[in-house]
BALUM-734763 format. One line per field, with one value per residue: residue in three letters; x, y, z of N, C-alpha, C in turn. Coordinates in nm, 2 decimals. Example, Ala and Ser with C-alpha at 12.3 -4.5 7.8 and 13.67 -1.06 7.14 Angstrom:
BEGIN
code <- [ALA_SER];
nX <- [1.32_1.28];
nY <- [-0.57_-0.22];
nZ <- [0.78_0.71];
caX <- [1.23_1.37];
caY <- [-0.45_-0.11];
caZ <- [0.78_0.71];
cX <- [1.32_1.29];
cY <- [-0.33_0.00];
cZ <- [0.78_0.79];
***
This chain:
BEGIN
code <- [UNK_UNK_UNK_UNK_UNK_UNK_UNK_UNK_UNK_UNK_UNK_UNK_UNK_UNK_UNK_UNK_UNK_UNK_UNK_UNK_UNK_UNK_UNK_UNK_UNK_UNK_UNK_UNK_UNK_UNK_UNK_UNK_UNK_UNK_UNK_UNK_UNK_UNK_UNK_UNK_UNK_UNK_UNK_UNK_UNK_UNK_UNK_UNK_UNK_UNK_UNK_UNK_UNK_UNK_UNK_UNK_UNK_UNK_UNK_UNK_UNK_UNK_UNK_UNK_UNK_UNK_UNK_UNK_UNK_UNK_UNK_UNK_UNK_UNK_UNK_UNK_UNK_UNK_UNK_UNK_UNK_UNK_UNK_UNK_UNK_UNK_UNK_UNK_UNK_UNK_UNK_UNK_UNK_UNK_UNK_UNK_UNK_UNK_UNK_UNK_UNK_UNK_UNK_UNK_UNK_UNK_UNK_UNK_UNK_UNK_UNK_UNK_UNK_UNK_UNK_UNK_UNK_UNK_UNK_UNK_UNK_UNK_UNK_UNK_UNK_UNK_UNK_UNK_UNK_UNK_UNK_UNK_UNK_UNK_UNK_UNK_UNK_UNK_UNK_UNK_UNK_UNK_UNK_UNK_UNK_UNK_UNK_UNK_UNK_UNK_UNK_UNK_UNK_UNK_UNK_UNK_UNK_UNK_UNK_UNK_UNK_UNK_UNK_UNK_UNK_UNK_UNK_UNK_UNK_UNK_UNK_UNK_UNK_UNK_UNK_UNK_UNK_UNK_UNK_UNK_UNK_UNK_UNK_UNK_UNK_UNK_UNK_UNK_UNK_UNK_UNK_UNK_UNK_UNK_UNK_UNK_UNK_UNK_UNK_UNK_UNK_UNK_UNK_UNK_UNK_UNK_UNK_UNK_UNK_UNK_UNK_UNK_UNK_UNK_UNK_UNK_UNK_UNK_UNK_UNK_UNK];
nX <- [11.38_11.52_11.85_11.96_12.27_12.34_12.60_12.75_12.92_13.19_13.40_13.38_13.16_12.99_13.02_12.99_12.69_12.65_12.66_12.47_12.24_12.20_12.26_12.01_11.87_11.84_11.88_12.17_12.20_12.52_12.49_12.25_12.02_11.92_11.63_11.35_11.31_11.06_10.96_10.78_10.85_10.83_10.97_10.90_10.68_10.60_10.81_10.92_10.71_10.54_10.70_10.76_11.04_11.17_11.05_10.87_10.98_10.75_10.51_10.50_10.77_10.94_10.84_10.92_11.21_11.48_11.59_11.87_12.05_12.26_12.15_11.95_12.04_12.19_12.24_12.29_12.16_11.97_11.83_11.71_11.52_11.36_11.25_11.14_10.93_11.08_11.17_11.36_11.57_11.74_11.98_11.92_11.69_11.70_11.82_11.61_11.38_11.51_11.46_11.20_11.10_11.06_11.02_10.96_10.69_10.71_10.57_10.52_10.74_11.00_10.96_11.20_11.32_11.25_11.34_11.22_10.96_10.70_10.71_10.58_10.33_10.36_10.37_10.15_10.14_10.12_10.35_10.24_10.05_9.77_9.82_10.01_9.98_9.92_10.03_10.14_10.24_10.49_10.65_10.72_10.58_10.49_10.63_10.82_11.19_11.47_11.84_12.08_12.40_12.75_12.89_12.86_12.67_12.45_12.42_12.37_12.11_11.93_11.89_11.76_11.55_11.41_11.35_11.10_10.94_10.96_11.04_11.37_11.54_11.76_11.87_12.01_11.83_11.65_11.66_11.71_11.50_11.34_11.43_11.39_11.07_11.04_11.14_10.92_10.73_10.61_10.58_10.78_10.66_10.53_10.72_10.88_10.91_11.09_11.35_11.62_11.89_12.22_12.29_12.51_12.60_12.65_12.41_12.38_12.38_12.24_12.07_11.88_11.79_11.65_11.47_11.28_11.18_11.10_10.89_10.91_11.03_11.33_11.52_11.71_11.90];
nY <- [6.18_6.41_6.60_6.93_7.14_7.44_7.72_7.70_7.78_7.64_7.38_7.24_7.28_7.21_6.90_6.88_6.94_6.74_6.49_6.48_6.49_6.24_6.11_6.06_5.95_6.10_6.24_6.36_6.45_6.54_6.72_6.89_6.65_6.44_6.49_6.31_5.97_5.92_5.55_5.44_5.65_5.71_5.76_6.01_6.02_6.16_6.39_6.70_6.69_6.78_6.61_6.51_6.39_6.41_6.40_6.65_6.61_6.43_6.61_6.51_6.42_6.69_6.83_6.68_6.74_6.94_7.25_7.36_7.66_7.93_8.19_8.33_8.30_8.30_8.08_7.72_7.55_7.70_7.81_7.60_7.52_7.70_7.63_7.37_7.41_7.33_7.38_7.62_7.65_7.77_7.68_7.59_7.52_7.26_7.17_7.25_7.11_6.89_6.89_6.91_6.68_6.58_6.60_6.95_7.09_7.36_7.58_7.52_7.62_7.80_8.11_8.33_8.15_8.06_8.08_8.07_8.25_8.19_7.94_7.84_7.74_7.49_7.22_7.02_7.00_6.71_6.48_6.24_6.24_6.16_6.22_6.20_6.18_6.45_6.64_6.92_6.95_7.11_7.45_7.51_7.40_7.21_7.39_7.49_7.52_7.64_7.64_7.86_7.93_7.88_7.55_7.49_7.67_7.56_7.33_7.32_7.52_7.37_7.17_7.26_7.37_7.14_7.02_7.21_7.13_7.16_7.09_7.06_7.14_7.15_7.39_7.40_7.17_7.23_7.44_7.30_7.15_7.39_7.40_7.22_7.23_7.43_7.36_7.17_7.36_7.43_7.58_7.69_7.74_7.66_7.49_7.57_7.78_7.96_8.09_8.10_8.25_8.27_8.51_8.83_8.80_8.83_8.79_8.53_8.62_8.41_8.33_8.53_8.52_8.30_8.29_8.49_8.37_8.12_8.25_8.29_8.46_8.60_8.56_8.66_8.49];
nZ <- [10.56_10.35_10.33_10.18_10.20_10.26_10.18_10.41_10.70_10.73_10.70_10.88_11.02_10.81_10.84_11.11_11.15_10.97_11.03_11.27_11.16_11.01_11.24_11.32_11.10_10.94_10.58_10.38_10.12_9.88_9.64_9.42_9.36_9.07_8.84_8.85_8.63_8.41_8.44_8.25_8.02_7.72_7.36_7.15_6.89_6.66_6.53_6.71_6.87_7.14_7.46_7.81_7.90_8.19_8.48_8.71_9.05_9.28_9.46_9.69_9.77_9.70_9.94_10.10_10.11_10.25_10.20_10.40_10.51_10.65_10.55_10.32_9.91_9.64_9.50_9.35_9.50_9.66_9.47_9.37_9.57_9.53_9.29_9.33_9.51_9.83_10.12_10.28_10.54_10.86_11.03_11.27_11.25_11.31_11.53_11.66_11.60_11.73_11.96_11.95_11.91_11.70_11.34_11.27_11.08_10.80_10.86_11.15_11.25_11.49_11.50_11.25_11.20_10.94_10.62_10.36_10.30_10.16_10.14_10.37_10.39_10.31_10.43_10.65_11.05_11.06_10.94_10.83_10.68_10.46_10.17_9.92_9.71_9.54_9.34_9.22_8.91_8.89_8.89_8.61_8.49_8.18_8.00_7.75_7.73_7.58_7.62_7.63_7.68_7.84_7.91_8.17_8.28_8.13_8.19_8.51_8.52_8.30_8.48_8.67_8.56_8.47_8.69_8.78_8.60_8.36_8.00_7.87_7.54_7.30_7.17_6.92_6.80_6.80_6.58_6.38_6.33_6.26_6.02_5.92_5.89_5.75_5.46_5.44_5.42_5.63_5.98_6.28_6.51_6.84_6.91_7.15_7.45_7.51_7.48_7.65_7.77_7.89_8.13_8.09_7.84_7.54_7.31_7.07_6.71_6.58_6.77_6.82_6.55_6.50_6.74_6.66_6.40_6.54_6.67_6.97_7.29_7.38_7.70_7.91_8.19];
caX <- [11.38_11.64_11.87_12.07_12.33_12.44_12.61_12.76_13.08_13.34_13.40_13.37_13.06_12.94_13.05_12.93_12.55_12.58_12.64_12.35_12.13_12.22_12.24_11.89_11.77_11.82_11.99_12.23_12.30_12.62_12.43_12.13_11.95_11.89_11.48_11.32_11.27_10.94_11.02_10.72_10.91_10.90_10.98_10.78_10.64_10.59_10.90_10.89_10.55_10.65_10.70_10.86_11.14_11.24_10.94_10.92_10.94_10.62_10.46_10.53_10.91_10.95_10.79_11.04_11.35_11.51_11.73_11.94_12.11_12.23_12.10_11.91_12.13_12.14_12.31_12.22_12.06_11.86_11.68_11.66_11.43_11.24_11.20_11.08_10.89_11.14_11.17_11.47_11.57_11.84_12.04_11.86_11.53_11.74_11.79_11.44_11.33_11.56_11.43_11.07_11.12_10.99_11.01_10.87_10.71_10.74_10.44_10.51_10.92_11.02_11.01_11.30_11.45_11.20_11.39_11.10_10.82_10.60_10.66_10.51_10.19_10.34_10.33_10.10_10.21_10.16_10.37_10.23_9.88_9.83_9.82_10.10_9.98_9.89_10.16_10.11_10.32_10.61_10.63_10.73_10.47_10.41_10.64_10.96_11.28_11.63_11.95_12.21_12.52_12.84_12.82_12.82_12.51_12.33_12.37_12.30_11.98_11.85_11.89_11.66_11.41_11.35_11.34_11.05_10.86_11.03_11.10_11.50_11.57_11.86_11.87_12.07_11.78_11.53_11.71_11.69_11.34_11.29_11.44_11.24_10.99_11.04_11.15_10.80_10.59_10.53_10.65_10.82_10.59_10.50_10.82_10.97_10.87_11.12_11.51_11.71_12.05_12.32_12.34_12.61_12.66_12.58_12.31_12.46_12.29_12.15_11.95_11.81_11.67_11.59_11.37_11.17_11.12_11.00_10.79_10.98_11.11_11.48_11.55_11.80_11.85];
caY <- [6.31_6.46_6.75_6.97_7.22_7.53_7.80_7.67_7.90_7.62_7.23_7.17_7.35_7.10_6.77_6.89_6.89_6.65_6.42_6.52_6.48_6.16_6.03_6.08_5.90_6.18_6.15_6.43_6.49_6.65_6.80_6.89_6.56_6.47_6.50_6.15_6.00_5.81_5.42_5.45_5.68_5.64_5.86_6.09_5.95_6.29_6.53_6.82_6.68_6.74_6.49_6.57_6.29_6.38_6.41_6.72_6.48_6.46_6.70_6.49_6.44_6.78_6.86_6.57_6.79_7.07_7.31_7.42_7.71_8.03_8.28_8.31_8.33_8.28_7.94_7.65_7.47_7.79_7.80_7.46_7.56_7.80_7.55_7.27_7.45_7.28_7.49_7.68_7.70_7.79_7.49_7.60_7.38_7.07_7.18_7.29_6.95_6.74_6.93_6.90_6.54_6.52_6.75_7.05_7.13_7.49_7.61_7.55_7.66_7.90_8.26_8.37_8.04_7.96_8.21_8.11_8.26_8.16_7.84_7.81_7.66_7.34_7.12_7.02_6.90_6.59_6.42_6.09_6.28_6.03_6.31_6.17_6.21_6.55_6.69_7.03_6.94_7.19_7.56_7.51_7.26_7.19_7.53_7.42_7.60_7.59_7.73_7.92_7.91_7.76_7.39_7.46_7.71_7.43_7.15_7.39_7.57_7.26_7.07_7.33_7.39_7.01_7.02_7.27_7.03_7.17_7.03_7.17_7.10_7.24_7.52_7.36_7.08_7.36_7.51_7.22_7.12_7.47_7.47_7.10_7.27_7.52_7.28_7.15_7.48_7.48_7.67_7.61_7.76_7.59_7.38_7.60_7.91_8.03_8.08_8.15_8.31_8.32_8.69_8.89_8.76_8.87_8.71_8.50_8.63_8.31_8.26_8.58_8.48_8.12_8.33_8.56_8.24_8.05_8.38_8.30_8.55_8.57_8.64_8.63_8.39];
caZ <- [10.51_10.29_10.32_10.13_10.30_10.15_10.25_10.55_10.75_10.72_10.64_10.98_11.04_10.71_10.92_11.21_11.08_10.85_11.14_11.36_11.07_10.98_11.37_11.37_11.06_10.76_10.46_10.33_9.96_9.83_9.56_9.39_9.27_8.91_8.85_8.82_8.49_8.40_8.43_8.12_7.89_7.52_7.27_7.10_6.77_6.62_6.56_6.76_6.98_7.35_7.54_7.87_7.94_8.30_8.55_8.81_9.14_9.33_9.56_9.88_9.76_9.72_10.05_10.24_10.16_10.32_10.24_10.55_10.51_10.73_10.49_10.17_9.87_9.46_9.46_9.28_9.58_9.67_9.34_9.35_9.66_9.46_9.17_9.38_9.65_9.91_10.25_10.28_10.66_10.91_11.04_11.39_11.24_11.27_11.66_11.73_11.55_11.83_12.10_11.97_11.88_11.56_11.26_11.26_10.94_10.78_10.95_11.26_11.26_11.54_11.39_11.17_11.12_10.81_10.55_10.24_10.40_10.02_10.19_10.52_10.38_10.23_10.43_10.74_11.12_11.08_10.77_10.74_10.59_10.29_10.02_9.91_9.49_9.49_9.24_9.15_8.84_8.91_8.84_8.44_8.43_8.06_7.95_7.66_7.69_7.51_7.69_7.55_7.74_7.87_7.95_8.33_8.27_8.05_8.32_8.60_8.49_8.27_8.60_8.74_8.48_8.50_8.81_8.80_8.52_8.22_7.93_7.79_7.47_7.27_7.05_6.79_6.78_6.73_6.45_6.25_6.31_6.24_5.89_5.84_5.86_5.64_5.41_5.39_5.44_5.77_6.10_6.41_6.61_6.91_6.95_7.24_7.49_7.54_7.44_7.78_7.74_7.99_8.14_8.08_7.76_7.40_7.28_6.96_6.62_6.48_6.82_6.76_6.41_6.56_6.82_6.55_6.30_6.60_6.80_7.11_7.33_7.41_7.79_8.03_8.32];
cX <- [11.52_11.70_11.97_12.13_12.41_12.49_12.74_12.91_13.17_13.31_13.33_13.16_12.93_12.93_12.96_12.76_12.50_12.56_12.51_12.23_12.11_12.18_12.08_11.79_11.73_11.94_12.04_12.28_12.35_12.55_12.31_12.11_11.92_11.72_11.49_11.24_11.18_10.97_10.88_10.74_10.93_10.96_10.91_10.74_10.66_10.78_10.89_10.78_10.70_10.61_10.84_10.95_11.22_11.06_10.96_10.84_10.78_10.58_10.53_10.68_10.96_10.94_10.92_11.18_11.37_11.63_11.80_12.08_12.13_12.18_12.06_12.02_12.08_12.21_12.22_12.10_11.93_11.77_11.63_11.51_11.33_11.19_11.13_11.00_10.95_11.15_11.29_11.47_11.69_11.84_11.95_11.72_11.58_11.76_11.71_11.36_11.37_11.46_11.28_11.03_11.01_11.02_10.94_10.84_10.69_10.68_10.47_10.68_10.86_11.06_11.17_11.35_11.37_11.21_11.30_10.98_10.68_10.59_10.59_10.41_10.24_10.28_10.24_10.22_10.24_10.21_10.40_10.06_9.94_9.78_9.96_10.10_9.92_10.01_10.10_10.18_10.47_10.59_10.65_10.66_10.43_10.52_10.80_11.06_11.42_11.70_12.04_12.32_12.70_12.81_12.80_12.65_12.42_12.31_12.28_12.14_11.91_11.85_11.76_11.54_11.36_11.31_11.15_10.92_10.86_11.01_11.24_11.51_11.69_11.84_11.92_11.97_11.64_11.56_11.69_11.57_11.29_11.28_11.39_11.15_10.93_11.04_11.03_10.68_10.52_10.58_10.70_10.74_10.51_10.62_10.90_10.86_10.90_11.28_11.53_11.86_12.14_12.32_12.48_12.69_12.55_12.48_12.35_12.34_12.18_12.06_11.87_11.71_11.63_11.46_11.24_11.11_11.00_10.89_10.76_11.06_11.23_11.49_11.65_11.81_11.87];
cY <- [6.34_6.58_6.81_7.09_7.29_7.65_7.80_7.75_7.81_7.48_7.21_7.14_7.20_6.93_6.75_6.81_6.76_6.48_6.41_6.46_6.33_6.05_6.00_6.07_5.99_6.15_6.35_6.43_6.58_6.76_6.81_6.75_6.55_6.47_6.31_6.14_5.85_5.64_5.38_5.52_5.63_5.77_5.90_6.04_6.06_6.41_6.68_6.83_6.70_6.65_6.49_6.40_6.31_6.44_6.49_6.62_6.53_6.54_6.63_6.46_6.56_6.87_6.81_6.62_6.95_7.12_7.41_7.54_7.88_8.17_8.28_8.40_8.32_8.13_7.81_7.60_7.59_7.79_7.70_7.47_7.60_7.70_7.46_7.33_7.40_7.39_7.55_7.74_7.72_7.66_7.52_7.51_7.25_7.09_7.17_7.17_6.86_6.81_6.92_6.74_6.47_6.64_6.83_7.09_7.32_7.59_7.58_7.58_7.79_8.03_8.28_8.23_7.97_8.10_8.21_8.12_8.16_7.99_7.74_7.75_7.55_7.23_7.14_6.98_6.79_6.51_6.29_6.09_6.18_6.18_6.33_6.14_6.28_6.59_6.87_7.04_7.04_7.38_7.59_7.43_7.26_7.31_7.38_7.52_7.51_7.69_7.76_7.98_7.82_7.64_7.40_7.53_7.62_7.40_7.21_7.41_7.47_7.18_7.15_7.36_7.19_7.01_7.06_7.26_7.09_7.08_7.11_7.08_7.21_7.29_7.49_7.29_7.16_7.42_7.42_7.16_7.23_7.42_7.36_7.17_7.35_7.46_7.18_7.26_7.51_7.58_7.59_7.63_7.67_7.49_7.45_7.75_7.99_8.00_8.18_8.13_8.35_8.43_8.70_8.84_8.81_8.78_8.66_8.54_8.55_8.26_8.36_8.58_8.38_8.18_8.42_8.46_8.18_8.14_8.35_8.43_8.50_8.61_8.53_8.53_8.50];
cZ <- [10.45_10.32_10.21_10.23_10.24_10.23_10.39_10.60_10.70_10.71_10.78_11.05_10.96_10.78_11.01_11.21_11.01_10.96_11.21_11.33_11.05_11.13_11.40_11.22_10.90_10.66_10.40_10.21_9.95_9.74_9.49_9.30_9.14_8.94_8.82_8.66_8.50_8.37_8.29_7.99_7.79_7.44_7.17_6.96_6.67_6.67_6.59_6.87_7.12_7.38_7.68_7.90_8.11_8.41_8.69_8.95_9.21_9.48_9.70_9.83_9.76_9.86_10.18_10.23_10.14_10.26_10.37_10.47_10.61_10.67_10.34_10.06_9.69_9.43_9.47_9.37_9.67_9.56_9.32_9.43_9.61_9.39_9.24_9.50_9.83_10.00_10.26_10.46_10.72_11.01_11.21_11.39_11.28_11.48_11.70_11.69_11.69_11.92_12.06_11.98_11.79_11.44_11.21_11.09_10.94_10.84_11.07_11.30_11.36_11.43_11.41_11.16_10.98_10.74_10.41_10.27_10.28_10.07_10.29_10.51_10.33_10.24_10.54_10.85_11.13_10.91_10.73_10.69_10.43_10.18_9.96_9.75_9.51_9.44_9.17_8.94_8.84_8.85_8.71_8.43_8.28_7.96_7.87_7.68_7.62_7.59_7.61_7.66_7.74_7.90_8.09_8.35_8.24_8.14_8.41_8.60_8.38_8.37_8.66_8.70_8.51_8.58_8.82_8.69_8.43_8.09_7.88_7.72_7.39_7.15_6.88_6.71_6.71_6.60_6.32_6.23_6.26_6.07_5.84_5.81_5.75_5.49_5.34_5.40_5.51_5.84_6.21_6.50_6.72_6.94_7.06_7.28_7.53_7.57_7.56_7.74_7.85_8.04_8.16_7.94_7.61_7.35_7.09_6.81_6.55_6.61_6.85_6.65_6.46_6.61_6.71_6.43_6.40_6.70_6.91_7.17_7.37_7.54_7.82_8.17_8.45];
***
């Protein structure tokens, strides 16, 4: 089982756990994982055809990691949670685990230490049930977006849309398939679903026209 650990009061606090966790067989990542990419990927034949290139991981990988933290928050590895349906709990599950001597899934956590309630049905008690290829595809399953931001926004929130079985492609890449298109008398329509824009930030003019050419909406993250 995997964890991630956000949040946490102080380095020590970080050690402490990360220890515990590990003594007993789990594995701690520093940071949110890349998505996994299909060892059958090709490249799309057709300019502009989707074809997603990073694959939202599978239902029981999703399911096998935890986020531990002492309160629900807006940082990366919380929405990661959202995006992946992963459990979001208080580092007290990793206690109540030793003392049960095994781990407890979300569903059966002592009340208040399971802080995404939307998740309590994931998984079952016992998690060596073989439904181990049900994949719901991810919450963007099938959906295209482009980001418009800083470079830390891109990585960030394209790490997360993947995540969440995305496709991101970039705006710039759009613009010029757009004006192919045009170029032969077609549309863009259908190559994106949606242009996301940094908040707190002006929305740049030309991805406004980009958005009304291609009859995408413009929103905010």
């Amino acid at each position: 089982m995997t964890f991630l650990l956000s949040g946490m009061p102080s380095k020590n606090d970080v050690e402490d756990l990360t220890e515990l966790i590990e003594l007993h067989g789990g594995e701690v990542e520093a940071e949110v994982p890349p998505p996994e990419t299909p060892d059958n990927f090709t490249s799309s034949p057709e300019v502009g055809a989707r074809m997603s290139q990073f694959a939202a991981p599978p239902r029981r990988a999703r399911v096998r990691m935890r986020v531990i933290t002492p309160k629900p928050g807006r940082t990366l590895k919380h929405l990661y949670a959202a995006a992946v349906g992963a459990p979001l709990l208080k580092p007290d599950w990793i206690t109540a685990s030793l003392d049960a001597g095994r781990a407890l899934s979300p569903a059966s956590t002592p009340p208040g230490v399971l802080l995404s309630k939307r998740h309590a049905a994931i998984a079952s008690d016992d998690d060596d049930d073989d439904d181990d290829d049900d994949d719901d595809g991810g919450l963007f399953s099938g959906r295209v977006a482009a980001l418009c931001g800083d470079d830390r926004f891109t990585r960030e929130f394209g790490l997360l849309l993947r995540h969440a079985g995305a496709d991101v492609v970039d705006p710039k890449a759009l613009a010029a398939m757009d004006d192919d298109d045009d170029d032969e008398g077609g549309g863009g329509g259908g190559a994106c679903d949606y242009l996301i824009a940094q908040g707190g930030r002006v929305v740049p003019g030309e991805l406004k026209r980009l958005a009304e050419r291609l009859r995408v909406p413009v929103l905010f993250h």
